[in-house]
N, C-alpha and C positions, 0 to 999 in steps of 0.2 A: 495587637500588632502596631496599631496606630501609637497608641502609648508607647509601647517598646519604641519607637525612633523618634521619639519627642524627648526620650530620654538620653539619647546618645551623645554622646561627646564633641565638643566641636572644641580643635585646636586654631589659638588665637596665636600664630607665627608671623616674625619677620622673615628678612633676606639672608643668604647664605655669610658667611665673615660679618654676622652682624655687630651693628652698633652698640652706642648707648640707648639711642630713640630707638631702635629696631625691639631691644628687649626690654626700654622700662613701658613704650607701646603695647607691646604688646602684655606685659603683668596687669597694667592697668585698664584695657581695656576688658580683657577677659571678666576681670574683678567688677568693672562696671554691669557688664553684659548677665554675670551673674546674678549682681543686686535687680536688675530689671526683670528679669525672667524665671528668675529660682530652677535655672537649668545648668549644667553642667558642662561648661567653659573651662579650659586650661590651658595656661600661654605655652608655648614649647618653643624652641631656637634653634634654628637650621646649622651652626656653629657656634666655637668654640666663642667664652665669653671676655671681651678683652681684657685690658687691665684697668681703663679706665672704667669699663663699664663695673669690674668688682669692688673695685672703690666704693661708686655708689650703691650696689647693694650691699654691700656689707656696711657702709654708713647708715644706712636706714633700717636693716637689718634684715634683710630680704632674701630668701633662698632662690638661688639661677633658676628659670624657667628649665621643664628637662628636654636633654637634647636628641631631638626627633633627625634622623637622618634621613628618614625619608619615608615617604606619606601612599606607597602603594598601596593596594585593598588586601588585608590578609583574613586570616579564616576568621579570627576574632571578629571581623566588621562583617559574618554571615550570621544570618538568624542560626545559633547551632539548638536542633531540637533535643529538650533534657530528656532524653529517653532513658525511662531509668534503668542503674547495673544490677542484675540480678546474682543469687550464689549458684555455683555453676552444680551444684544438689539439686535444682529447680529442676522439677519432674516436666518432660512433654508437654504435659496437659494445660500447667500452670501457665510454660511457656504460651503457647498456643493463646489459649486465653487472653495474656496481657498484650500478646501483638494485635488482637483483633479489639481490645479496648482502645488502647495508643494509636492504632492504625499504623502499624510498627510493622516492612519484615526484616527487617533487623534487633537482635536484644543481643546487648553484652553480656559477658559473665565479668564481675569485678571481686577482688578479694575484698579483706576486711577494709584495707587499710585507700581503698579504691584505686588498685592497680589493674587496667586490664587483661583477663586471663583467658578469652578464648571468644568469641561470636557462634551466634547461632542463627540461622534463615529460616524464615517458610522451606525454604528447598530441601532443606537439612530435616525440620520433622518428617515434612511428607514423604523423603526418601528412607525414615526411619520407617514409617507404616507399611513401605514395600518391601521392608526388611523381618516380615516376621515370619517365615518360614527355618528363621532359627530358635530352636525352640530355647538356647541356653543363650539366649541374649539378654534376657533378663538380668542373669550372674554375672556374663561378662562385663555389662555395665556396673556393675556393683553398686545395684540399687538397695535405698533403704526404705524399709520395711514402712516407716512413714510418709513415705511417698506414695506407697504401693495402698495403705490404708485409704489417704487421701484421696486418690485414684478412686479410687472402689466405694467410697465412701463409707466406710465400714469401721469395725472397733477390732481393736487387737483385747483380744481375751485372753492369751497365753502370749507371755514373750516381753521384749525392749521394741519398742518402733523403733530405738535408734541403733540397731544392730542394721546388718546390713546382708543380703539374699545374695552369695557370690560365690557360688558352687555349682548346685545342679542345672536342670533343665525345668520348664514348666510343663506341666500335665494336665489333659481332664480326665478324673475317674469317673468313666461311664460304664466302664466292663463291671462282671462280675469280681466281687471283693476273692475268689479264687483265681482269677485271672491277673488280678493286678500284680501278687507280687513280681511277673516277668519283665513287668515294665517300670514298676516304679525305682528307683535306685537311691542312695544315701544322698539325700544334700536337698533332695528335687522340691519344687514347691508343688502343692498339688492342689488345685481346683473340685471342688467334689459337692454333694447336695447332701442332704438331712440323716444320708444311712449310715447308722452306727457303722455297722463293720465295716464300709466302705473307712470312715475315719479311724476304727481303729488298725487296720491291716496298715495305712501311711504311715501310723505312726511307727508301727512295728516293722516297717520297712527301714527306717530311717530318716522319714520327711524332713529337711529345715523346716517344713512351713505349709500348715494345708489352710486354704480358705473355704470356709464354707458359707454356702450362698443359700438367695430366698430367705435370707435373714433368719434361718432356721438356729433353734436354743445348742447351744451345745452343753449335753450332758455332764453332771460334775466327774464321774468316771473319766470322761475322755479327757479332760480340763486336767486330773489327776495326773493320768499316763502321760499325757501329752510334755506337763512339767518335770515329769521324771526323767521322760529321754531326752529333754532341752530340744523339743518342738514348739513351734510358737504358732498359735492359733488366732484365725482373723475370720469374724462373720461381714458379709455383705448384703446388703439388699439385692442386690443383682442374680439372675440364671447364670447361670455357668455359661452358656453361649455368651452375654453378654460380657461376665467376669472377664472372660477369657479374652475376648476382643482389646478389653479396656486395658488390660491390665499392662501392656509391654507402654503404655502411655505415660507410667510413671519410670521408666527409664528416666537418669538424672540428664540432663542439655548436657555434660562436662565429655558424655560419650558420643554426642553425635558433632559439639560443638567444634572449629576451627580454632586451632589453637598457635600452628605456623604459618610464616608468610604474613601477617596481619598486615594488611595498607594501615597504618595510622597514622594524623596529620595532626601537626601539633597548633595550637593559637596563633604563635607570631609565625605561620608560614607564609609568603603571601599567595594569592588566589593565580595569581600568573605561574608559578610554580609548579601551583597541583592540578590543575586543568588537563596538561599530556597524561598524566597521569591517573586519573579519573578516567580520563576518555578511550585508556589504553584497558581497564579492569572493566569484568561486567557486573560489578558488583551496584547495587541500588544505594547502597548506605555506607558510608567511611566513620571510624571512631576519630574524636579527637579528645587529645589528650594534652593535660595545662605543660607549664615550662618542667615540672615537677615530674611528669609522666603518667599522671593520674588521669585518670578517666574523666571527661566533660561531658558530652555527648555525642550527637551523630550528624551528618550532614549529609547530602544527595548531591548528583549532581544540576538536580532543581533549583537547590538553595544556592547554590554557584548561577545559578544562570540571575538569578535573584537579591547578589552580592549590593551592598551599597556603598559604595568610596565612602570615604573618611569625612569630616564634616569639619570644611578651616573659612578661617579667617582672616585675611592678609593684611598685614599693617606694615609701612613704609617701603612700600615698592610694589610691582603691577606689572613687569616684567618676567616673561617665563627664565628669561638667561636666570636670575637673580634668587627664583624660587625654589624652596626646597625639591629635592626629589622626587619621582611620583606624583606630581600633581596634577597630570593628565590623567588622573586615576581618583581624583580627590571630587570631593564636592564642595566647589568653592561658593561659598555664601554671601559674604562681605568682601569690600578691598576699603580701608580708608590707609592716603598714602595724600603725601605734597610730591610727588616728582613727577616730569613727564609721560604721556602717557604711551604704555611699550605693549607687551604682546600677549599678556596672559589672557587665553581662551578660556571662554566658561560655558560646563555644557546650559545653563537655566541663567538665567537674568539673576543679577544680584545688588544687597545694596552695595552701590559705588560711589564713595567721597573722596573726591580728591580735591584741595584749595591749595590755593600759590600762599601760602605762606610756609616760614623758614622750619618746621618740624613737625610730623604726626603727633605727638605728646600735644602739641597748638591746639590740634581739631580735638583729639581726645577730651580734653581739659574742656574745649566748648561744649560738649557732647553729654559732660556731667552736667553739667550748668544748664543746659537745655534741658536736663531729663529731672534737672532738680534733684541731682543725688548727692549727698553731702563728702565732701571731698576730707579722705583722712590723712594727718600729718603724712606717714608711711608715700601713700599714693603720692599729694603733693609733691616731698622730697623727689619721687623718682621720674615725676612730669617735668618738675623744675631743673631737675639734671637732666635730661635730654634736648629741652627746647637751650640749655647754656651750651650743648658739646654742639650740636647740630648747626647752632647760629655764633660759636667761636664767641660768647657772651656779648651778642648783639651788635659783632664786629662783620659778621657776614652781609654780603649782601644778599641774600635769602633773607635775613628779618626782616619781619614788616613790624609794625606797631603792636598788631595784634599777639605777635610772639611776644615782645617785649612783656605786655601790659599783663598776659597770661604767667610767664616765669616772676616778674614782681610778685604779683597775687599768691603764686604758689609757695612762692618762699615765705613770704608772714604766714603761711599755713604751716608749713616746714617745719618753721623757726631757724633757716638759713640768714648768715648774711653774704649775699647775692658774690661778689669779687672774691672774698677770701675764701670760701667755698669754690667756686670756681678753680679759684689759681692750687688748690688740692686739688682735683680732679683731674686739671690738666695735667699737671705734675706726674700723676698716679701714672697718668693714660701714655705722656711721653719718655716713660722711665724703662728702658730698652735696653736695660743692664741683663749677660745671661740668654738675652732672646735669640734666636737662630734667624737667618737671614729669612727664611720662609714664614716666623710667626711676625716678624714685621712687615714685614708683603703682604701678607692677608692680613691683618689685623684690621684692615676697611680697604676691600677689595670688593668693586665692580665690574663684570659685564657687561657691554654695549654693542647692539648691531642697527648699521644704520646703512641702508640700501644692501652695497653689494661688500660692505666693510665692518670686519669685525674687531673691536679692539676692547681692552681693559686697562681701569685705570685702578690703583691706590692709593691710597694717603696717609701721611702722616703729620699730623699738626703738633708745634710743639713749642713751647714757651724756652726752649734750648737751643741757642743757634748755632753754637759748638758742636751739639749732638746730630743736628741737623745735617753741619760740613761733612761728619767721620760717616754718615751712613752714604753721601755719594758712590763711596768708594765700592760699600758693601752690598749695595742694590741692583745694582748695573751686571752684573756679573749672573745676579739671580734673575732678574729680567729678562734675562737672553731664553732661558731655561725654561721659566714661568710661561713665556711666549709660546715657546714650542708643545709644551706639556697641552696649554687650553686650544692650540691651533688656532689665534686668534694671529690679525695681518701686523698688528703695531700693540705695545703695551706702555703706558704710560705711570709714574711715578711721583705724586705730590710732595716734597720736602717742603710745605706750609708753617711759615713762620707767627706764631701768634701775635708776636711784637710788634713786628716790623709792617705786619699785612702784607705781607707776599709771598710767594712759590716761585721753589727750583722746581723746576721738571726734566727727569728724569727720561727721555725718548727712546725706544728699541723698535726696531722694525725699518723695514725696506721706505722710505720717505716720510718717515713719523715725523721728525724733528725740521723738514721744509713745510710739512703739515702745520705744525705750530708755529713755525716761523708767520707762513702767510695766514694762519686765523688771529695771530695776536699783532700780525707788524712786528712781531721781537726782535731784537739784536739779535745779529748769529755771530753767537760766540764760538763759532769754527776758528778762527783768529787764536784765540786762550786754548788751544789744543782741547777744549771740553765738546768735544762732535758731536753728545748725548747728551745736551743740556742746555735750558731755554730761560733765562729770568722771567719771570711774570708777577712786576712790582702790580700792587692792589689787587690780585686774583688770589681769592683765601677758597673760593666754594667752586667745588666739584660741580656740583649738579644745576649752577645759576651763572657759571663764567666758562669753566675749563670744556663740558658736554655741550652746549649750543655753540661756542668757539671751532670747535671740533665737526662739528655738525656742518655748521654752512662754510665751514672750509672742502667739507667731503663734498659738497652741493656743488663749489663752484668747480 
């Protein structure tokens, strides 16, 4: 067991409308994680990946992190026990037996191809053993003959074990061999001990099937007749009281088993899901079954009580507004992030890194260096484009030094030249040809709650200052929208000029835009009919100018 969760998977995710730093953080940290541990780390992204950020993975040659939408606990993340499918010809007995090996009362029946075809319970045999007062239960099941041997432990002498007993009634010949023929009838199987005539009168009656017990010889005469009238003969070690007992045991599971109605639950359900539903059945054991429909195993409502969240790791951001779904369901392990510190609760203490400098790819890239893990072009490349999108290529005032001196480093690993590489990426990132007003809105879109005020902001940086003017027009319109849809008080809009170092800003909301007025001192350009828009020459960074500007404006 302990193995089984040392082996588990823990996803290495950013923030939702992720970045460039949100997912090349998160590739390379995972990748680190795995070199240290030889455990099983995989980056995933809570959103769609932009355009700048495909630039550089496909520069480097990188396949997109896959996109997790959200990180509830599903059946997959329960211990599911392999309880193995049996064919549904599997006699009582067999049954019986493997559940008290497995400590099983549940066994499936699965076809060849392992589709489930019917369940079978303890409740299901034992009400099979209150069921033998029919004597033609045996045929009705249309059991085979090698079951029945099996059962009895015996040798078929005359006959196919794989024909199958599905006609008469069973019998014991106890009477006089004058007496039986009133009873015995065409098809019957008949139970009997060492007396010739007894054996030969069944036959002459027209037995499918006599079994004779106390492991008594049976004669070549009888062996003779037996094969001439297509009777098939079985000896046993067992008395006939005992035969007799055992024998409805090999009845096949396919006749007492449930076959409609199946609860079955498949892998990616989540465990919120199926709980009313468990709790509603009084059934001990549920199948589950792959995306496929095939048969995995079984689960209890035990293993639900015993569920373990998913196993993540958060990189650039620490904020529940900003994290993927479900993650009050998750087991968060790590957070390493540069931004202020926000709301994400964790149920167990975790490691937490967070340092003021201008990108998580910064700390990443120390983290390798610290751990002495040799840094490969690929990784390089995609640390090196994150710390240039995040620090606007050392234009932001989030860089410190240490970002700096980290992306030079990275780039002679690369083999980038640092500017003309950049102004491609920018390019890629502000090329908005095609786009719907909604994939530019979120293309780097936050959440913020601060006291008793909830707002989000956007951005768009862009080395285009023309494309910059044409989207005022286009934003404002979706902003109103965008507002109402997150039910957030104010939304805001970065048109971030990489040139020039400044921002339009975009305002929507009941006093957003006197909000910005008095955090920045701006001009109010109410006068130029623009009522929704604020200049902020030198403010390039969201998260180092425009969010604490915001912040002790909502204070005062």
């Amino acid at each position: 067991m302990e193995e089984n969760r040392r082996n588990r998977k823990t996803i290495v995710i950013g923030h939702k409308n992720p970045d460039t730093d949100s997912i090349c953080s998160a590739v390379c940290y995972a990748n680190l994680k795995r070199q240290l541990t030889k455990e099983d780390y995989q980056p995933g992204r809570a959103g769609r990946v932009n355009e700048e950020t495909q630039f550089v993975l496909n520069y480097f040659g990188v396949e997109p992190p896959e996109l997790i939408e959200n990180v509830k606990t599903q059946v997959l993340d329960i211990e599911i026990r392999e309880t193995r499918g049996v064919k549904k010809n599997l006699s009582l007995k067999n049954a019986w037996n493997l559940m008290q090996e497995a400590n099983a009362v549940t066994i499936p029946a699965v076809t060849d191809d392992g589709m489930l075809e019917g369940l079978i319970t303890v409740g299901d045999i034992a009400k099979s053993y209150m069921n033998v007062y029919d004597s033609s239960i045996l045929s009705k099941a249309n059991t085979q003959y090698a079951n029945i041997v099996e059962t009895l432990e015996g040798n078929m002498v005359v006959g196919d074990v794989s024909d199958y007993f599905n006609n008469g009634k069973v019998l014991i010949a106890a009477a006089n061999p004058d007496m039986m023929e009133y009873y015995i009838a065409k098809g019957d199987l008949v139970i009997l001990g060492n007396r010739y005539e007894s054996q030969l009168c069944a036959i002459e009656m027209e037995a499918a099937c006599i079994i004779v017990c106390e492991g008594a010889a049976v004669s070549m005469t009888i062996k003779k007749l037996a094969q001439e009238r297509g009777c098939a003969v079985m000896t046993t070690p067992y008395d006939t009281y005992t035969a007799a007992r055992l024998v409805n045991q090999s009845i096949p599971i396919s006749y007492f088993m449930k076959t409609d109605g199946l609860i079955t639950f498949e892998v990616e359900d989540y465990t919120d899901d199926i709980k009313d539903v468990m709790a509603s059945k009084r059934h001990r054991d549920f199948p589950v079954l792959d995306k496929n429909g095939k048969y995995k195993g079984m689960i209890s409502r035990r293993n639900l009580l015993g569920a373990k969240g998913k196993r993540l790791i958060l990189v650039d951001h620490n904020e529940r507004s900003q994290a993927v779904e479900g993650m009050e369901s998750a087991e968060v392990l790590e957070i390493i992030d540069h931004h202020r510190l926000g709301t994400v609760e964790t149920i167990a203490p975790v490691f937490f890194r967070n340092q003021p400098v201008g990108c998580t790819a910064t700390i990443i890239y120390q983290m390798y260096q610290e751990n002495h893990v040799k840094i490969e072009p690929k990784i390089a490349g995609l640390l090196c484009s994150a710390i240039i999108s995040d620090t606007l290529l050392f234009r932001s005032p989030t860089c410190t030094e240490a970002d700096k001196r980290a992306a030079l480093n990275l780039a002679d690993i690369a083999g980038i030249e640092v500017e003309k590489y950049a102004s491609s990426m920018f390019a890629a990132g502000s090329n908005l040809k095609g786009k719907t007003d909604g994939e530019i809105f979120y293309q780097d879109f936050k959440k913020f709650t601060f006291g008793k005020v909830n707002f989000g902001v956007g951005q768009i940086s862009s080395l285009n200052s023309k494309e910059l003017d044409e989207l005022k027009e286009r934003m404002l319109p979706y902003m109103k929208k965008a507002r109402e849809e997150h039910g957030v008080d104010m939304m805001f809009f970065m048109l971030t000029s990489i040139l020039t170092e400044s921002t339009e800003l975009l305002c929507e909301g009941q006093g957003a835009k006197q909000l910005i007025a008095t955090a920045f001192r701006a001009e109010d350009s109410t006068d130029s009919g623009e009522d929704h828009l604020v200049s902020l020459p030198g403010v390039v960074s969201r998260k180092k100018q425009l969010i604490p500007g915001i912040m002790l404006a909502v204070q005062e």
